[in-house]
N, C-alpha and C positions, 0 to 999 in steps of 0.2 A: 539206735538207728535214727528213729526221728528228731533228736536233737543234731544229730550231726548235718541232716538236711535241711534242718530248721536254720542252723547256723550258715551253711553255705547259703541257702533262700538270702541274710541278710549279705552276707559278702555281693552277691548280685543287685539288689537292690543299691549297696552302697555306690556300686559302679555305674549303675543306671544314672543316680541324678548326680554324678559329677562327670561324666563324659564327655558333655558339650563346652564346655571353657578355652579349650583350646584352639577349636577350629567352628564351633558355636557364631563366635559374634564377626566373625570377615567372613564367614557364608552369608550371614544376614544384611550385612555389608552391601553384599553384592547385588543382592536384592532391593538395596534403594533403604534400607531401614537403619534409623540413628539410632545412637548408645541408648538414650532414653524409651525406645520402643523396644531394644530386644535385652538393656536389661533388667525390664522389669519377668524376662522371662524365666530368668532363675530365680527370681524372686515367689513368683507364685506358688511355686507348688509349697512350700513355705507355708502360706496364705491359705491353701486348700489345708495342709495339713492340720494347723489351728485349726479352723471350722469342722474337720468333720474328727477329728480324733475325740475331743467331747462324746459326739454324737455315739460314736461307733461304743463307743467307751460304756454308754448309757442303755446302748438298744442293742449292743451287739451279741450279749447275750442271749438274744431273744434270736436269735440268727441261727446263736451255733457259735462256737469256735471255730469248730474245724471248720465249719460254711465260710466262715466270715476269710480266715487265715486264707483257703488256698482260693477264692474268691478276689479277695484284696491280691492276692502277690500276682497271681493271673493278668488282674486288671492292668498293673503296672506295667509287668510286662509285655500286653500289647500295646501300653501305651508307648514303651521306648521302640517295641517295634516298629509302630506305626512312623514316627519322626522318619525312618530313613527317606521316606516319599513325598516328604515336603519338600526339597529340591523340584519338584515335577512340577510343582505353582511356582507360574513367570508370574503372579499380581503382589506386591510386595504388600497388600495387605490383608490378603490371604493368607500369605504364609506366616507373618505375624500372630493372628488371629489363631489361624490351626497350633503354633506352638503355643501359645497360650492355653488354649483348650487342652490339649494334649499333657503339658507340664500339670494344669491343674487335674487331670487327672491322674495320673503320677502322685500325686499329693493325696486324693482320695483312697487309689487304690493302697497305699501306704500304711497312713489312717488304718483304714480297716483291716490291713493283716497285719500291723502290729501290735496291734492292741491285742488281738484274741493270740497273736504268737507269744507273749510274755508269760501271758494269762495259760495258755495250756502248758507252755515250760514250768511254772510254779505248782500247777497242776501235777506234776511229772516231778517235779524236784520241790516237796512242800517247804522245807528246813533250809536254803539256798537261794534266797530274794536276792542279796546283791550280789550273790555268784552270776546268778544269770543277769541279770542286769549288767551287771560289768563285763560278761562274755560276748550279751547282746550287741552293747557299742564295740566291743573288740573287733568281732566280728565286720559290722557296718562301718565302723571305721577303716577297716583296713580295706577293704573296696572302696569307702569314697576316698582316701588316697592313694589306690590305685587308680581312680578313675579317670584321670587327666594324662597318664603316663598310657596309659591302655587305649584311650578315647583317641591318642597323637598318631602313635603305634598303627592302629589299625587305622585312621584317618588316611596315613600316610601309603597305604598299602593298597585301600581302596574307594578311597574317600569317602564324600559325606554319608553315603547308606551303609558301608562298610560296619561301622563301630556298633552302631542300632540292632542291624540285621545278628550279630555274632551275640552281643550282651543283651540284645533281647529275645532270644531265642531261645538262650541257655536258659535265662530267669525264669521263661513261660514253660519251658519245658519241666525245670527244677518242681515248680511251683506245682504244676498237673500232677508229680507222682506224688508229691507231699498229702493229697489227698490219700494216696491207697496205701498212706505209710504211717500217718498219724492216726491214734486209735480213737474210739468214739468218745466224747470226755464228757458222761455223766455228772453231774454235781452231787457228791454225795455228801452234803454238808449240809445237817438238819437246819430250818429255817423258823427253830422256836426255841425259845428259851423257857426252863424254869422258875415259874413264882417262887416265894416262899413258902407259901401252902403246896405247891409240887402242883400245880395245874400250867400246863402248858401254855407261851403267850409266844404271839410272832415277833422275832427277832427283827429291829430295824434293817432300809434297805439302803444303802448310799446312794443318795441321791444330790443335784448339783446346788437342795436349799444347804444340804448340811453341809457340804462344802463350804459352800458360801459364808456361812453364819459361822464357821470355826476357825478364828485366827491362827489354832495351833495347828489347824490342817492346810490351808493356805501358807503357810511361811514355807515351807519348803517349795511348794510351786513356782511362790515368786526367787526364791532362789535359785532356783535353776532358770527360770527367766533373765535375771539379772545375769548368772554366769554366760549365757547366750549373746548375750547382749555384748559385754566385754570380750568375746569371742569373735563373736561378728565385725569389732572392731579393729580388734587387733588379724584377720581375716582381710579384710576389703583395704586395709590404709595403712597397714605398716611398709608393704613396698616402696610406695615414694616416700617414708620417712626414711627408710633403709640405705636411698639413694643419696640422700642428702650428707651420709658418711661415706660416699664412694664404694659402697657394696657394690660388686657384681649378682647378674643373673644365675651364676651360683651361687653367690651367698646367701641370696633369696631363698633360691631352691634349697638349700642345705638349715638355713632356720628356722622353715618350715616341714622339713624333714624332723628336726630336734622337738621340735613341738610335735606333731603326730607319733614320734616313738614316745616320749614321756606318755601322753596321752594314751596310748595301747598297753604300754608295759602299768602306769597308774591303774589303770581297769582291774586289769588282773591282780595287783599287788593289795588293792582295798577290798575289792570285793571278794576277796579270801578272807581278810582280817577283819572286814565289816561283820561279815556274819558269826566271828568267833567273839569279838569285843559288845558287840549287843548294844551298843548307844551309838547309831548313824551323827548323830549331832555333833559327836568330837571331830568326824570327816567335814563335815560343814563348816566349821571354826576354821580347822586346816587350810581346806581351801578358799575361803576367804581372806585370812592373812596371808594368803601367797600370792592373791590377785594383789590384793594390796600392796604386797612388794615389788610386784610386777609392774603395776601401774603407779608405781613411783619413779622407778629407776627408767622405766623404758623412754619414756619420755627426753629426758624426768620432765619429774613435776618444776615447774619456776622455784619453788623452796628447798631443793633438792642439790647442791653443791658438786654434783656428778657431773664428770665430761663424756656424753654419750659415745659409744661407738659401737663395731659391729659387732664386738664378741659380748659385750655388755648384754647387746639388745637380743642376741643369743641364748643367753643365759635365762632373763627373762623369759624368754619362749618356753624353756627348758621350766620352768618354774611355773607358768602357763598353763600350760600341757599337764603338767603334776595336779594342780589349783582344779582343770577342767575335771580330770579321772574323777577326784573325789569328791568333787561337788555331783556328778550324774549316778553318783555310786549312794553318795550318800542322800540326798534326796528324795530318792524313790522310795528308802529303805525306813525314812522320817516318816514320809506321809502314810505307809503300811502297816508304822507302827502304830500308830497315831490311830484311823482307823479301828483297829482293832480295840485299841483300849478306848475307845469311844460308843463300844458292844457294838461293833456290825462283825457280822460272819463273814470268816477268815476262807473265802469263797471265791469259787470261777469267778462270780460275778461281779464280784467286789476287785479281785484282783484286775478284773478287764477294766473296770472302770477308773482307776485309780493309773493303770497304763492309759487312758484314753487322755487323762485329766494331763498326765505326766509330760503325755508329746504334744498338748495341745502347747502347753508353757515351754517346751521345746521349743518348736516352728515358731512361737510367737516372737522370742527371744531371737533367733535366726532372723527373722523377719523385721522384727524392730531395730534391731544393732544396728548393723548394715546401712540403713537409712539413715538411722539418725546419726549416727557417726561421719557418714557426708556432710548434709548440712551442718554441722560443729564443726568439724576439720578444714572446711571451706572460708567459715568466715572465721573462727578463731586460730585455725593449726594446730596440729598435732598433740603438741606439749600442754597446749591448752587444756585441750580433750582428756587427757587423760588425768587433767587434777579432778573434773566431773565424776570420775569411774572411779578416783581414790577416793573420793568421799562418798561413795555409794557403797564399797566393798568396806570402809569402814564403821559406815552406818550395818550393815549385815552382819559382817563378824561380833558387835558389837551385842546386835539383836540375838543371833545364835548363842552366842558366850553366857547370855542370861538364862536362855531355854536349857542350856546344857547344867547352868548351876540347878536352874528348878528342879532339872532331872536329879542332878545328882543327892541334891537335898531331903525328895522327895523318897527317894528310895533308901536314903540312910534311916529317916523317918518311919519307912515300911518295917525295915529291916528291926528295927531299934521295939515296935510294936508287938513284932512277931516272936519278940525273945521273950516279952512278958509272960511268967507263968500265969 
């Protein structure tokens, strides 16, 4: 029961922060405010989430899960509810300001309930890291691409408070019973290890120096940053390249369609077979070579002998979408491994932290894409752009493909040791 709430909690949240795109930026419009002031409003919470998922990540433990969990998802959802009342400010830089504030909170209360949500899921299913990780995004995926169709929908019906008032209601409401349905989540997972001599010594705690100082714990962070990053790209600036082949506003919508079902149906497909194949690292190679196909042909690259068109850049999407499932499947499932054989206890605590570190390299990648794919697209174009993203997903793939040989070398080795009489 509480997984199934915990799940729909992310289906609402998914719909919260994508609701406003549609009828968002000509509300803002009307109030006197330029592109550059309201969209840096979807940008923020982004920027909130980076900052504080660390945080929550590190101390939230000391909270609670469940505090933390139905705390965060609460927060959000008064934060979506709150939006419907910003119409009621005539000062257009008031009402700027309050979405600002508001989005960045949105991004806080995020942060903190999902971090402790993964971490009491794993809690709950200990054997199933990228099961839930891959249900997680299924989940939150499928609300934020509901949420632009939903956001129109109800815009249209009762305009700007309309959308707030309905999906922020249900969220706040979701969120209040999740407290009296999630059960208390003790950590019972000793926090000492064994000498030699059998005298008891405290287990290390993950903390953000050992992050730091461990490149084989970092690589997968920055991989899932990187996949964000060519996400956000191909997000914010494939339309008007789409345009440039005479796509229609269905084609648009139907390419991105292709791309979010790859994307949902990938979640589930990996993170089934992640958790039976035991080396997240071949998912990483995977989806790296397929960015790299992706960001060859979409363009193409200037080296690339291809004549773009719309079913082309379709298919790409489709191959996209596959690249993204398994790089957020496999990522997660790297850095938990990693962890663990590095002796930290396989813990509430560790697991919340390791989510907190997860979405901080999320939102950052969200955050960074987006931006920096403007200013490249603007002064170099498109085709350009996307030879930069080939050489970066081939610098990765490149990088993973050695870690995965170490693994496997490493463990023939174990293997080959263990057979010694």
């Amino acid at each position: 029961m509480t997984s199934y709430y915990a799940q729909s909690v992310y289906v609402a949240l998914g719909l919260l922060i994508s609701l406003q795109p549609p009828f968002y930026p000509s509300e803002a419009e009307k109030m006197g405010a330029t592109p550059a002031q309201y969209g840096f409003v979807f940008g923020i919470a982004n920027l909130s989430l980076f900052i504080f998922s660390p945080i929550f990540g590190k101390y939230g433990p000391r909270l609670g899960a469940k505090l933390c969990f139905t705390t965060g998802s609460i927060f959000q959802g008064v934060s979506g509810f709150l939006f419907a009342f910003l119409p009621l400010l005539k000062n257009c830089e008031v009402f700027i300001t309050l979405s600002y504030v508001l989005r960045f909170a949105e991004g806080f209360g995020t942060a903190m309930a999902w971090s402790a949500a993964v971490g009491i899921l794993m809690k709950l299913f200990p054997n199933k890291v990228a099961q839930i990780m891959s249900w997680t995004q299924t989940f939150f995926g499928l609300g934020y691409m509901m949420g632009p169709a939903v956001g129109a929908a109800l815009y249209e019906v009762g305009g700007f408070k309309f959308p707030f008032l309905v999906v922020g209601s249900i969220s706040t409401i979701l969120s209040v019973s999740l407290y009296f349905t999630i059960p208390h989540m003790d950590d019972e997972t000793r926090h000492v290890t064994l000498r030699p001599d059998g005298q008891e010594q405290p287990r290390p705690v993950l903390g953000f120096r050992q992050v730091l100082s461990s490149f084989s714990l970092l690589l997968p962070f920055f991989d899932l940053f990187c996949t964000l990053c060519g996400n956000g790209v191909l997000e914010s600036m494939l339309e008007p390249h789409l345009r440039q082949y005479k796509a229609t506003t269905l084609d648009v919508g139907i390419t991105f369609l292709i791309f979010g079902c790859c994307y949902m149906s990938g979640n589930v497909i990996f993170g089934t077979i992640a958790d039976k194949v035991g080396n997240p690292t071949v998912f990483s190679v995977l989806g790296n070579c397929l960015f790299l196909l992706t960001f060859s042909l979409i363009g193409p690259v200037p080296f690339v002998p291809v004549k773009p068109s719309v079913i082309l850049i379709q298919l790409m999407m489709a191959c996209a979408g596959t690249a993204y499932a398994s790089m957020v499947v496999s990522s997660f499932g790297r850095a938990h491994q990693r962890v663990i054989k590095m002796g930290f206890a396989d813990d509430l605590d560790t697991r919340i932290m390791i989510t907190g570190l997860w979405m901080s390299a999320f939102a950052l990648g969200n955050f960074v894409g987006p931006t920096f794919a403007g200013f490249l697209v603007q002064s170099e174009g498109f085709s350009s752009t996307t030879v930069v993203f080939f050489g970066l997903y081939l610098v990765m793939a490149l990088v993973d493909s050695a870690e995965l040989c170490q693994k496997i070398v490493s463990r023939r080795m174990q293997n080959s040791y263990e057979e010694i009489p």
